[in-house]
C-alpha positions as CSV (number, residue, x, y, z in Angstrom):
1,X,-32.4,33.9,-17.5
2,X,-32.5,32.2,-21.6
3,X,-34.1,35.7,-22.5
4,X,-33.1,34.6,-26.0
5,X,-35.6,31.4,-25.8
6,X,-38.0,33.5,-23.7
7,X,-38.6,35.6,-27.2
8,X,-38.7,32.5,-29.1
9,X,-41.6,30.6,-27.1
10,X,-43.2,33.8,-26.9
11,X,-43.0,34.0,-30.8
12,X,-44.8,30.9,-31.9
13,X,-47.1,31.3,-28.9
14,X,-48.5,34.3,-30.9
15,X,-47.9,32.6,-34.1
16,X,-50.3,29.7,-32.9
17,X,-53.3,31.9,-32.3
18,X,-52.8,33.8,-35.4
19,X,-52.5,31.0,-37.7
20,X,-55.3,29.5,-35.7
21,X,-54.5,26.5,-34.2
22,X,-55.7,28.0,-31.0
23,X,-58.3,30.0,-29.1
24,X,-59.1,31.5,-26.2
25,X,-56.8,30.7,-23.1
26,X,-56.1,27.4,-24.5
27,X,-53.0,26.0,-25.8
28,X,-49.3,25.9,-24.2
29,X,-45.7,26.0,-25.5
30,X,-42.3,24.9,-24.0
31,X,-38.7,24.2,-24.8
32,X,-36.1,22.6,-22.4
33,X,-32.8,23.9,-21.8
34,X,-30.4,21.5,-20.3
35,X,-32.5,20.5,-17.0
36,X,-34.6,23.3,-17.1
37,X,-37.9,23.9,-18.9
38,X,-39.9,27.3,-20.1
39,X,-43.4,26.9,-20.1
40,X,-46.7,29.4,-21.1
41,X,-48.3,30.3,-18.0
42,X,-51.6,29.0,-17.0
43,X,-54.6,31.0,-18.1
44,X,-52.8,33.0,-20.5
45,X,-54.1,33.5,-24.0
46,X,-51.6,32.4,-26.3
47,X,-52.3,35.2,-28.7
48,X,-51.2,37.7,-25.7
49,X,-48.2,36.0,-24.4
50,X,-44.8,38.0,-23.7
51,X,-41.2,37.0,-22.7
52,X,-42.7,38.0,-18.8
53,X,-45.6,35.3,-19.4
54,X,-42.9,32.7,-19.4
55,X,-41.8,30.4,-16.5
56,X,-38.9,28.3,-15.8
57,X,-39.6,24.9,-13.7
58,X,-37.4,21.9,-13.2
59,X,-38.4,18.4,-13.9
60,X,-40.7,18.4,-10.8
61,X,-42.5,21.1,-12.2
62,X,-41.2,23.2,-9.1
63,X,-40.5,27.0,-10.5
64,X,-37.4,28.3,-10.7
65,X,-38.2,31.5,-12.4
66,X,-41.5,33.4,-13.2
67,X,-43.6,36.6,-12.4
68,X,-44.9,37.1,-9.2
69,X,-48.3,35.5,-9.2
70,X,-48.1,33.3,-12.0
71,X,-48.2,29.9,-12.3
72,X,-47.3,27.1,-15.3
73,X,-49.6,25.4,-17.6
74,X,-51.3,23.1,-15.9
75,X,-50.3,20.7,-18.5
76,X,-46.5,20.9,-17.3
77,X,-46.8,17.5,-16.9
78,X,-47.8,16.9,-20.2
79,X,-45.1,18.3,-21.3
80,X,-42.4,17.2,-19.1
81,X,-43.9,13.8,-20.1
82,X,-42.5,14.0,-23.4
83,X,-39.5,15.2,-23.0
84,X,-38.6,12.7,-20.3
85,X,-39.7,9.7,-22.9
86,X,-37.7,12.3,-25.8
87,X,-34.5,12.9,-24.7
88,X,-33.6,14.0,-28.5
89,X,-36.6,16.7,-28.9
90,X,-36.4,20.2,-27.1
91,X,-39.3,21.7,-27.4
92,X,-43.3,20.7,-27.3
93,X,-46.6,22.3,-28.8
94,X,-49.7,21.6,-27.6
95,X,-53.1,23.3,-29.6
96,X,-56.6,22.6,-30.4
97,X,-56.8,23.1,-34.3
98,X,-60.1,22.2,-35.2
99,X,-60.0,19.4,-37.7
100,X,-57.4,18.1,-35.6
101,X,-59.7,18.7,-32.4
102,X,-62.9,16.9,-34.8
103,X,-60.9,13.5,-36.1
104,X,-60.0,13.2,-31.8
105,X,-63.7,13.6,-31.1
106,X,-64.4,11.1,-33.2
107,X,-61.9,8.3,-32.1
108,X,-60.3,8.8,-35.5
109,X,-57.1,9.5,-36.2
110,X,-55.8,11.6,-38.5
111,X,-55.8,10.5,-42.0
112,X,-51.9,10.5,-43.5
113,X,-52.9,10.8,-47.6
114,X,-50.7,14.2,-48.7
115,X,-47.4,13.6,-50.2
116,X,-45.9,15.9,-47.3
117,X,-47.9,13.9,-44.5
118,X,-46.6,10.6,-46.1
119,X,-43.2,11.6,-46.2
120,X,-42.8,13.7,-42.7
121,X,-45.6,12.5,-40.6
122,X,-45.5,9.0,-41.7
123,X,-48.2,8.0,-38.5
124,X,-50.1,10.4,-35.9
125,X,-51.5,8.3,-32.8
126,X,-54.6,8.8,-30.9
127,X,-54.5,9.1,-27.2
128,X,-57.8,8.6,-25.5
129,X,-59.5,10.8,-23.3
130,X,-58.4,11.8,-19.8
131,X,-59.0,15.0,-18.4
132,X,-56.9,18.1,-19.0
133,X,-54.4,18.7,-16.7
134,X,-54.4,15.1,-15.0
135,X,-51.6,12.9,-14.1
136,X,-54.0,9.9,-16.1
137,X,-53.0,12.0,-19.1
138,X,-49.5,12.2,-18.8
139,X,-49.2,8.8,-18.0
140,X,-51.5,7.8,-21.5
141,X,-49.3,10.5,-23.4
142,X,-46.0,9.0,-22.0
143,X,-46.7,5.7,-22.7
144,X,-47.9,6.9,-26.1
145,X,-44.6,8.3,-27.2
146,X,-42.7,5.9,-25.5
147,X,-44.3,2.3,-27.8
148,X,-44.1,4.7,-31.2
149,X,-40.7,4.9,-33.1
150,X,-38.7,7.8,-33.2
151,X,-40.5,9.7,-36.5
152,X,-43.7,9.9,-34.7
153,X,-43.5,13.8,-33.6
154,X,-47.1,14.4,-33.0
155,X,-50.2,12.9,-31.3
156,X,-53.9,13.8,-31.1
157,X,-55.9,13.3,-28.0
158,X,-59.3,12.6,-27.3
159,X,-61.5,16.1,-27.5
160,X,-58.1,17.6,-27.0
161,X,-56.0,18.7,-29.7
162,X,-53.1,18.3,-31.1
163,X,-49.5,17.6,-29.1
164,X,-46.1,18.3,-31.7
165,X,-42.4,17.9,-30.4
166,X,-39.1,18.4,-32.1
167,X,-35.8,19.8,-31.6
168,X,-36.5,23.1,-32.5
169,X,-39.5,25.4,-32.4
170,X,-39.3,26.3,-35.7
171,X,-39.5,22.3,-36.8
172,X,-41.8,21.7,-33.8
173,X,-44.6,24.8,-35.0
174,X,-43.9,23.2,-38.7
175,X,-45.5,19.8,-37.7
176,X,-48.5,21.3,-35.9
177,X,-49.2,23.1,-39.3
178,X,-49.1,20.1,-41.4
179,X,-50.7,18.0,-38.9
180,X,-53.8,20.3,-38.9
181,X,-53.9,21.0,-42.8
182,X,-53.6,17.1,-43.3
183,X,-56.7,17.0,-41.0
184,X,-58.7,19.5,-42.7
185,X,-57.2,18.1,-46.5
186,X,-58.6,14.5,-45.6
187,X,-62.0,15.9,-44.6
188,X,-62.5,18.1,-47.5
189,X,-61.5,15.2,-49.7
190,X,-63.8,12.7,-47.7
191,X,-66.5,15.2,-48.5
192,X,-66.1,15.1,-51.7
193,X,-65.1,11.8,-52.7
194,X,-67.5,8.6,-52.7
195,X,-66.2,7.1,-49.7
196,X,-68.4,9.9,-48.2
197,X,-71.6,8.6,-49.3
198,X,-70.7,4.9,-48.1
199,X,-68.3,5.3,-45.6
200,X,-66.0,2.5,-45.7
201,X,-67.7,0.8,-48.9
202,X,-66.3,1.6,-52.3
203,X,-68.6,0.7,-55.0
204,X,-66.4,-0.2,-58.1
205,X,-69.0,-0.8,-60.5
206,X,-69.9,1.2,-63.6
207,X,-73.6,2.9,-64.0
208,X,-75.7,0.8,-66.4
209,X,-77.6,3.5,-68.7
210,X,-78.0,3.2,-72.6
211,X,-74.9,5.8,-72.7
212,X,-72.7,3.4,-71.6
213,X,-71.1,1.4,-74.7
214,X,-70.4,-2.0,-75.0
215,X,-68.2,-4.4,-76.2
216,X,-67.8,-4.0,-80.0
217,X,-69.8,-7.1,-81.0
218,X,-71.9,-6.9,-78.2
219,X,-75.4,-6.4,-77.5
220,X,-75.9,-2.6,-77.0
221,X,-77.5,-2.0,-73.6
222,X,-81.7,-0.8,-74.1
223,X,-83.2,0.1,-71.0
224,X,-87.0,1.3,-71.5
225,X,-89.8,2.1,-69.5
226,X,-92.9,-0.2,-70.6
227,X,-95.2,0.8,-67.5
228,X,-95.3,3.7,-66.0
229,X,-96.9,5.4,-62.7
230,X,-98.7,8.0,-64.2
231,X,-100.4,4.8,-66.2
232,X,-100.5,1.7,-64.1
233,X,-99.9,4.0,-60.4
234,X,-96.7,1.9,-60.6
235,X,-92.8,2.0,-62.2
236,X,-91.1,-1.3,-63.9
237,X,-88.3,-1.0,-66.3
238,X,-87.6,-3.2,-68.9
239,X,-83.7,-3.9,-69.3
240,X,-82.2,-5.1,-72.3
241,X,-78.5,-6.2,-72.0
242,X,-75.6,-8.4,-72.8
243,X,-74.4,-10.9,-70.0
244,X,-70.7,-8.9,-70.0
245,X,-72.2,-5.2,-70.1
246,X,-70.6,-2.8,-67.2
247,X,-68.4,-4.2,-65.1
248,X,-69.2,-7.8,-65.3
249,X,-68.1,-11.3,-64.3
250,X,-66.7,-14.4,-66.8
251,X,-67.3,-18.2,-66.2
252,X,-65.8,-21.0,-67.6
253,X,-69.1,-21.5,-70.1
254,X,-67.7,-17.8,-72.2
255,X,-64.6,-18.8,-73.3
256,X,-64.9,-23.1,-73.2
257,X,-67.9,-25.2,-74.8
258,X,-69.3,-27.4,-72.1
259,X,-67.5,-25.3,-69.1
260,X,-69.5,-24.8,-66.0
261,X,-72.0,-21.9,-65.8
262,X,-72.8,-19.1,-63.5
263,X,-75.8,-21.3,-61.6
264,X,-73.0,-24.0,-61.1
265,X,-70.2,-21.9,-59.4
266,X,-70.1,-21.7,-55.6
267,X,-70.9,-17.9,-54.6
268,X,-67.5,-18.2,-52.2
269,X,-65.9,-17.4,-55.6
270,X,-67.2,-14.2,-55.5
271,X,-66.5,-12.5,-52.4
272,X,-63.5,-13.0,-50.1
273,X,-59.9,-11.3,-48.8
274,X,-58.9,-9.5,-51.9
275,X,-55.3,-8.2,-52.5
276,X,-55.7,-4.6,-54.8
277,X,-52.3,-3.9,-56.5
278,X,-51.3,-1.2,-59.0
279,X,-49.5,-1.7,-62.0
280,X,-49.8,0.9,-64.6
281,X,-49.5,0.4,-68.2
282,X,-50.2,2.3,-71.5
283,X,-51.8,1.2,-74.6
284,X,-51.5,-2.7,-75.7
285,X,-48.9,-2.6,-72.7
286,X,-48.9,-6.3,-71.2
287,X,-48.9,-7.7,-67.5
288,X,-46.5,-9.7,-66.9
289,X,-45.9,-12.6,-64.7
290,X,-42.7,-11.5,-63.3
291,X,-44.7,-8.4,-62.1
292,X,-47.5,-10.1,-60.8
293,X,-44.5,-12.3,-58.5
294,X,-43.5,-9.0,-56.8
295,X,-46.8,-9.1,-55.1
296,X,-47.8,-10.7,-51.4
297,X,-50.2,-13.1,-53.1
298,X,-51.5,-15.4,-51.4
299,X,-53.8,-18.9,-51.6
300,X,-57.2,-18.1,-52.0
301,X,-56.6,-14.6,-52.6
302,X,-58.8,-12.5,-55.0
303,X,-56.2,-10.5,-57.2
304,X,-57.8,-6.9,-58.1
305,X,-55.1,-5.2,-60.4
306,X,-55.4,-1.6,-61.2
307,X,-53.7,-0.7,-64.7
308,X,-54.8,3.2,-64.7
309,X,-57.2,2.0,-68.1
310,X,-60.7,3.0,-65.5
311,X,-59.9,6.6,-66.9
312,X,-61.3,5.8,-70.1
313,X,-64.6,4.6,-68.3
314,X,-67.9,5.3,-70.4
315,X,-65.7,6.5,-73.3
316,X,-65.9,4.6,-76.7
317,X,-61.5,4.0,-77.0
318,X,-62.2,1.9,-73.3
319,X,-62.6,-0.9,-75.9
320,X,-59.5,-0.3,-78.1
321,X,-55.5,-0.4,-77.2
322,X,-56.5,-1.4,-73.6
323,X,-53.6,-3.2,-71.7
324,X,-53.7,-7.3,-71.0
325,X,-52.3,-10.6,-69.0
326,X,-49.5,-11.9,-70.9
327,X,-50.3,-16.3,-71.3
328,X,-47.6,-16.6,-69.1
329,X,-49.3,-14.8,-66.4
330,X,-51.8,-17.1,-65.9
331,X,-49.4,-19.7,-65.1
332,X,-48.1,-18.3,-62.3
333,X,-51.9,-17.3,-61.2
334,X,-53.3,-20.2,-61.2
335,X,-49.7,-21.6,-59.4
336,X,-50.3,-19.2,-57.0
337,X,-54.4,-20.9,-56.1
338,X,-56.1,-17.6,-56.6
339,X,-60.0,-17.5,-57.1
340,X,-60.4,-14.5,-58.8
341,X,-58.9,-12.1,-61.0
342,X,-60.6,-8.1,-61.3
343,X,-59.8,-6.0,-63.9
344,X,-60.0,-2.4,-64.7
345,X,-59.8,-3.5,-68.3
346,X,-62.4,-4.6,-70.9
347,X,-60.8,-7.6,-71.2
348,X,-58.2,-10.2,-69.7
349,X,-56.4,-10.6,-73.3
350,X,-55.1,-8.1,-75.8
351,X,-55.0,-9.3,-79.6
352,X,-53.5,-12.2,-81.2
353,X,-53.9,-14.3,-77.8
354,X,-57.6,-16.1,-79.0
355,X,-58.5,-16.1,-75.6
356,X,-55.8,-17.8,-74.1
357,X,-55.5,-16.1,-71.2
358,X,-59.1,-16.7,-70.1
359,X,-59.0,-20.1,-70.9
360,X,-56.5,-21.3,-69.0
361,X,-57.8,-19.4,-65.6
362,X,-61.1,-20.5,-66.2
363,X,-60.3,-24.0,-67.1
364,X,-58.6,-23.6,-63.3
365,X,-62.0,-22.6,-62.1
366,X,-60.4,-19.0,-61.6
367,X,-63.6,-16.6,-62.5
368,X,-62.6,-13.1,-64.0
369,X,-64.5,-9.8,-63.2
370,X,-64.0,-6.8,-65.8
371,X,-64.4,-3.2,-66.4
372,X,-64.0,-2.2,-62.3
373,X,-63.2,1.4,-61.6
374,X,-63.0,3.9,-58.3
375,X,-59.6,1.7,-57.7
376,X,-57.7,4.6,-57.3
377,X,-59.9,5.8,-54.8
378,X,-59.3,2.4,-53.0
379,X,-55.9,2.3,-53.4
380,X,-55.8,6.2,-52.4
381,X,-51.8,6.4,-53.6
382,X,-51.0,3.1,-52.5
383,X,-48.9,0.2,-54.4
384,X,-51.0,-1.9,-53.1
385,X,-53.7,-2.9,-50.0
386,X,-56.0,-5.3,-48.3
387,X,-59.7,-5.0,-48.2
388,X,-62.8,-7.3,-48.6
389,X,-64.2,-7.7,-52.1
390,X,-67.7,-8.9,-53.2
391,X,-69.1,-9.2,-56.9
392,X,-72.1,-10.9,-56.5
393,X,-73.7,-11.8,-60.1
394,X,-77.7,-12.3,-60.6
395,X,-78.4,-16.0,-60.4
396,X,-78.9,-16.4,-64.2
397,X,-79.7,-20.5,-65.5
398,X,-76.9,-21.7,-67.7
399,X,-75.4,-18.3,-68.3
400,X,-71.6,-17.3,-69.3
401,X,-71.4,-14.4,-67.0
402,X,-73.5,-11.7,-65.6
403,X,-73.6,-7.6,-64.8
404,X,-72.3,-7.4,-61.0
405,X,-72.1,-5.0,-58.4
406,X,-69.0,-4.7,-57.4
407,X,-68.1,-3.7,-53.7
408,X,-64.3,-3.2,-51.2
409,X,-64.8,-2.4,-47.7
410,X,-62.7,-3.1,-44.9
């Protein structure tokens, strides 16, 4: 009986251990035909399963067909879960990759940042833990598929694997694959990127050092070292620097004579619900208020725009051809009642505008913080996202801006 599907369960059952999603005994495979399902049996190593180590059970899980002495998965009902929720799907996977298995352990899921994930995956829900085999995990996985839409063909559980379903096995083994080299893509990348030495903090500031240049005009940064350990048993720098150095935050007192300074601003102007949007541009490429009107500004939002210019970070041409806020932008900014504008440009205006640009948002009381990078490592591919922003400056008397650290978390 379906000898023809027999072959073809007992295909990517093999193909599962060899690729590796599997190991051991672990792991199942099934495909429905009409009311009838095929199922692995129980205790059967995937890498070792034949067209004989394949039963045929009906809805109940009562067996129909099957070697003498055999018995299904016992995650049939797992499996006949899904397919009661899935009338459209015909077939189900279930593995233990091991990034897959790790993100699960972790109450994480699985990270959706390749362009194949993004476009075919789209989502990949967590089911917490319930022991293998149990009816409290069929229930958890049926209730599972049945609040996600239709795209969702996969779900991790708890210390568990991986669970895939489609309507053919082909399609079906095909998501298990990407599912698990999405898994061990996002780790790899978390490893090396800088989100893994402050997990959920970005730190968007430049690295003060006397290699980093300034603002033509400015004071050039002179960090020296007047006592030492070996001296004086201890270490004190002595730092010599421009109040707009590195990534840095403007007041009203650098652009308008008499204008409040950075002792007289409220610190809520510096930290709050920020909105990071991208919108590249080339050289002396301008911003434009009908751009910034396609975003979901809101009241009191902090506006971090990402221009693509942070890639000429601690290079000397950061300073020249750099993109800018046409005048009319600021209009519809400060219409708009944001309280802060960040940059990853040296500067809010291009040439010709005298300023204008930061005159009219800091006449609105709108402060301006310039020269962020590691946006694209917030924004991870993203048009845009929400996070919490901070760009706290030193508490300098009657100063027209100051050096900030500048931090995104969650």
């Amino acid at each position: 009986m379906f000898d023809d599907l027999k072959k073809e369960v007992a295909k990517y059952s093999n193909m599962a251990y060899q690729r590796g999603l599997v190991g051991a005994a672990g792991g199942n495979v099934s495909a429905r035909h009409d009311n009838l399902f095929l199922i692995t049996a129980g205790g059967k190593s995937l890498r070792d399963v034949t067209e004989d180590d394949i039963l045929t059970v009906d809805e109940n899980s009562q067996i129909i067909e099957g070697a003498k002495g055999q018995k299904p998965s016992k995650e049939t009902s797992l499996h006949l879960a899904i397919y009661k929720n899935r009338p459209d799907i015909d077939c189900v996977i279930h593995v233990h990759p091991s990034y897959c298995t790790a993100y699960s352990i972790t109450k994480k899921t699985v990270p959706i940042i390749t362009a194949s994930s993004k476009l075919k995956l789209k989502k990949v829900p967590l089911v917490g833990y319930a022991d293998p085999g149990s009816s409290e995990l069929a229930l958890a996985v049926a209730e599972c598929v049945r609040e996600n839409p239709e795209y969702v063909k996969a779900i991790t559980l708890e210390a568990h694997g991986l669970l895939a379903w489609d309507k053919g096995l082909a399609g079906c083994f095909d998501i298990a694959e990407l599912v698990e080299e999405t898994a061990r893509v996002a780790f790899i990348s978390g490893q090396l990127g800088e989100e893994s030495k402050n997990p959920g903090i970005y730190d968007l500031s430049l690295k003060i050092s006397n290699e980093l240049p300034t603002y033509p005009g400015d004071p050039v940064i002179n960090i020296t070292q007047p006592i030492k350990y070996k001296e004086k048993g201890i270490n004190i720098l002595s730092i010599c620097m421009g109040t707009h150095s590195g990534t840095h935050i403007d007041v009203p007192l650098h652009h308008i004579d008499g204008g409040a300074s950075l002792d007289q601003i409220n610190l809520e102007r510096f930290i709050g619900n920020a909105l990071f949007a991208e919108i590249i541009k080339n050289e002396n490429e301008q911003i434009t208020a009908e751009e910034l009107k396609k975003l979901d500004l809101k009241q009191g939002d902090i506006l971090i725009i990402r221009t693509g210019w942070e890639t000429k970070s601690y290079k000397n041409n950061y300073f020249r051809d750099f993109p800018y806020f046409s005048v009319s932008a600021a209009d519809y900014l400060i219409s708009m009642g944001i309280k802060a504008i960040g940059v990853d440009i040296p500067s809010v205006d291009g040439p010709g505008q005298e300023g204008a640009f930061h005159k009219k948002i800091l006449l609105a009381g709108i402060v301006i913080i310039e020269a962020l990078v590691n946006l694209n490592i917030v924004l991870n591919g993203q048009s845009s996202k929400r996070m919490f922003f901070s760009a706290l400056p030193l508490n300098i008397l009657n100063a027209d801006g100051s050096p900030v650290r500048a931090i995104a978390w969650q």
